[in-house]
N, C-alpha and C positions, 0 to 999 in steps of 0.2 A: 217859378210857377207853383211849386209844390205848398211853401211858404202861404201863397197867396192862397191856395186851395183849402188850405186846412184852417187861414184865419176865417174865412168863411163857412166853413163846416160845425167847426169847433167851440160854437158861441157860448157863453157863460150858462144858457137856458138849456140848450143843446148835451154841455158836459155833465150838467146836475142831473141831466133824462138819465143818459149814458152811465152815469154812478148809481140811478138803482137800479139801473139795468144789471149792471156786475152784480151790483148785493144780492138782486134775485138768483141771478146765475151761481153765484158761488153758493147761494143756501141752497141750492137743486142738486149741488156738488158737479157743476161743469165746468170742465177747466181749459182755457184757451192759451194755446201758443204765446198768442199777441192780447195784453188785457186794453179793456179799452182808456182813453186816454184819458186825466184826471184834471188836468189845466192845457191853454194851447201848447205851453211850454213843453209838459209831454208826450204832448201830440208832436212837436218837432223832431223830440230827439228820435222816437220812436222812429221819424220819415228820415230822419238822416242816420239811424242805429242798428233797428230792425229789422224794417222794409227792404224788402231787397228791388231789383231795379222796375222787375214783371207787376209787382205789386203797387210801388208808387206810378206805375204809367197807368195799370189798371185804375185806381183811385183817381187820378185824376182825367181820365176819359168818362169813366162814371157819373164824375164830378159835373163835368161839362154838358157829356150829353144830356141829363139830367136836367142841368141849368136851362140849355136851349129847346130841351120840349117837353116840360112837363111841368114848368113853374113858370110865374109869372109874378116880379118885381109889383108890390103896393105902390101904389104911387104917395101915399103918404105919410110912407116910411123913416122918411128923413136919414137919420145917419146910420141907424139900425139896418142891415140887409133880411128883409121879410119876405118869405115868399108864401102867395097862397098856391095851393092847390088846385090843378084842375083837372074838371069831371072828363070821363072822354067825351070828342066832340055830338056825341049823337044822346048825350044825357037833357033832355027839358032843363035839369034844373042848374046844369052847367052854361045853357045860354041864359037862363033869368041872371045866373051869377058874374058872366060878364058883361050882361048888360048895365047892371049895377057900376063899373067899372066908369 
């Protein structure tokens, strides 16, 4: 499960954010426990290394809940997993955007 959670998390677009995200962090001089991960492969080791049990269950309830109400799969995605964003339901411009859909 965990495997699966983070190939979805982890995307190539995803880790490039997440690296200058650190570079900002580290030149502000903040330093973190757990840095973030730099390919999935890191992201692995770290779920099978660092993570202790509270942590990966957290992440991947996150993960999920997440999944099941607050995104919504492009349909013309293809093999890329894309998700857009959605407005809360009482936003105007979040019903023009799923009408769109």
């Amino acid at each position: 499960m965990g495997r699966a959670v983070l190939a979805r998390m982890w995307t190539p677009g995803t880790l490039a954010r997440l690296a200058e995200a650190q570079r900002l962090l580290d030149g502000l001089g903040y330093r973190s426990r757990i840095r973030v991960p730099v390919s999935l492969e890191h992201a692995v080791h770290q779920w099978e290394h660092e993570y202790d049990r509270a942590l990966r269950r957290a992440l991947v309830q996150e993960a999920l809940a997440f999944a099941l109400r607050l995104v919504v799969a492009r349909p013309d995605s293809g093999e890329d997993l894309c998700f857009a964003w959605r407005r809360p339901s009482g936003d105007p411009a979040a019903r023009a955007s799923e009408a769109e859909w």
